[in-house]
C-alpha positions in Angstrom: 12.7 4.8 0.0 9.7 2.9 -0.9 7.5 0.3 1.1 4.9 -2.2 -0.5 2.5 -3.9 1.7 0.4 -6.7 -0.3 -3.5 -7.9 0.7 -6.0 -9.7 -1.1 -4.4 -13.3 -1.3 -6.4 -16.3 0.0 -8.2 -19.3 -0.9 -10.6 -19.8 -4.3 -11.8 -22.5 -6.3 -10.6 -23.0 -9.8 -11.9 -20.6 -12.2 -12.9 -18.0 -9.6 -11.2 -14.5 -9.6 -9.0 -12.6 -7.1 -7.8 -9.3 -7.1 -4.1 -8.4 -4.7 -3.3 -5.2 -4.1 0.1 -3.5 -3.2 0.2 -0.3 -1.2 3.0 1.8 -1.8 4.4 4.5 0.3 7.9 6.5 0.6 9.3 8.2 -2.5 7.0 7.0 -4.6 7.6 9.7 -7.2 11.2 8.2 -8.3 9.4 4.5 -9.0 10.1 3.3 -12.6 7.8 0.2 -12.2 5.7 -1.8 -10.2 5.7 -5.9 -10.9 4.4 -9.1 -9.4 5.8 -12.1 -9.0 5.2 -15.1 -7.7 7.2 -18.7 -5.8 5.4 -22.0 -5.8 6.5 -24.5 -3.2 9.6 -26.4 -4.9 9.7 -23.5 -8.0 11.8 -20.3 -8.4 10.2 -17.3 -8.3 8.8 -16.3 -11.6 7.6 -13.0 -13.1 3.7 -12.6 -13.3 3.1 -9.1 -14.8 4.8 -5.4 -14.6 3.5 -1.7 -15.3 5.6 1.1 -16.5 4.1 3.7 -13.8 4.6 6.3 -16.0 3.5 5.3 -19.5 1.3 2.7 -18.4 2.5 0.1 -20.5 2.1 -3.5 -19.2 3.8 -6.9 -19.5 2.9 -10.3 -18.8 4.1 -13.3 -18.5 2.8 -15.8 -21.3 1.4 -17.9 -18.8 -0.9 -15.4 -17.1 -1.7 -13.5 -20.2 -5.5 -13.2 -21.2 -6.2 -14.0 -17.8 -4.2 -11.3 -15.4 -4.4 -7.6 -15.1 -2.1 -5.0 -13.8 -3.4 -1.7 -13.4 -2.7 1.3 -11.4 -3.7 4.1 -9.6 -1.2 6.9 -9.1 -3.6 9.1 -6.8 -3.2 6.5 -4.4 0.1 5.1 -5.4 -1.0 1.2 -5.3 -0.7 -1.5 -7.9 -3.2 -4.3 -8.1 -3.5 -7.5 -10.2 -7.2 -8.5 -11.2 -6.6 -12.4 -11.5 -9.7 -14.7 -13.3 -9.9 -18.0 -14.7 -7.3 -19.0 -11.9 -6.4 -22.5 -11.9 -4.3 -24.8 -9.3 -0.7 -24.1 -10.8 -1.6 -20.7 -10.0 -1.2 -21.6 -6.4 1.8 -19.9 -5.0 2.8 -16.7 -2.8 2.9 -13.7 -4.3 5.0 -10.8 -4.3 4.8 -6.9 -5.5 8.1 -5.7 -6.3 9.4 -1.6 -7.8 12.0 -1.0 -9.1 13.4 2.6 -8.7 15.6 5.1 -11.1 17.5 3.3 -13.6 17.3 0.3 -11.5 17.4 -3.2 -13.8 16.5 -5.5 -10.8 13.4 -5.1 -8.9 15.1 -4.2 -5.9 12.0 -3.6 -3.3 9.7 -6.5 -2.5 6.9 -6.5 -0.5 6.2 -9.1 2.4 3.8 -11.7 0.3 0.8 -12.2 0.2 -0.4 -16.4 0.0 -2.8 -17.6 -2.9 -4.3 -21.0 -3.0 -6.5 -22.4 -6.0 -8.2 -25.4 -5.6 -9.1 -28.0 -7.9 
């Protein structure tokens, strides 16, 4: 029902900024939210930020907060995260996700997309 295709990953030096998008296409209408996340080598994947596409309303995961933004744009049915202050533990691959309906679980992922902070 729904395909996300992330861009904007790649490589920047600590305390520089990148911003990932997530294209979404399909029935878009039915999405509830719209989330990264993100998997370190040798780490589970862990939840970065979600938006309510609806009401707007945002969450974060404390270790991102004050420096990561979700935001959306429903004309164009994308999600991106405006990331600053990134610093090397921010290194992983990261991955937009919706969830659908009533859906609990984020239950369709994009492909990935690969950022790298330096130190």
């Amino acid at each position: 029902q729904v395909q996300l295709v992330e861009s904007g990953g790649g490589l920047v030096q600590a305390g520089g900024s990148l911003r990932l998008s997530c294209a979404a296409s399909g029935r878009t209408f039915s999405t509830y939210a719209m989330g990264w996340f993100r998997q370190a080598p040798g780490k589970e994947r862990e939840f970065v930020a979600e938006i309510h596409w609806s009401s707007g309303s945002t969450y974060y995961a404390d270790s991102v907060k004050g420096r990561f933004t979700i935001s959306r744009d429903n004309a164009k049915n994308t999600v991106s995260l405006q990331m600053n202050s990134l610093k090397p533990e921010d290194t992983s691959v990261y991955y937009c996700a919706a969830r659908l309906g009533s859906a609990i679980k984020y239950n369709y992922w994009g492909q990935g997309t690969q950022v790298t902070v330096s130190s």
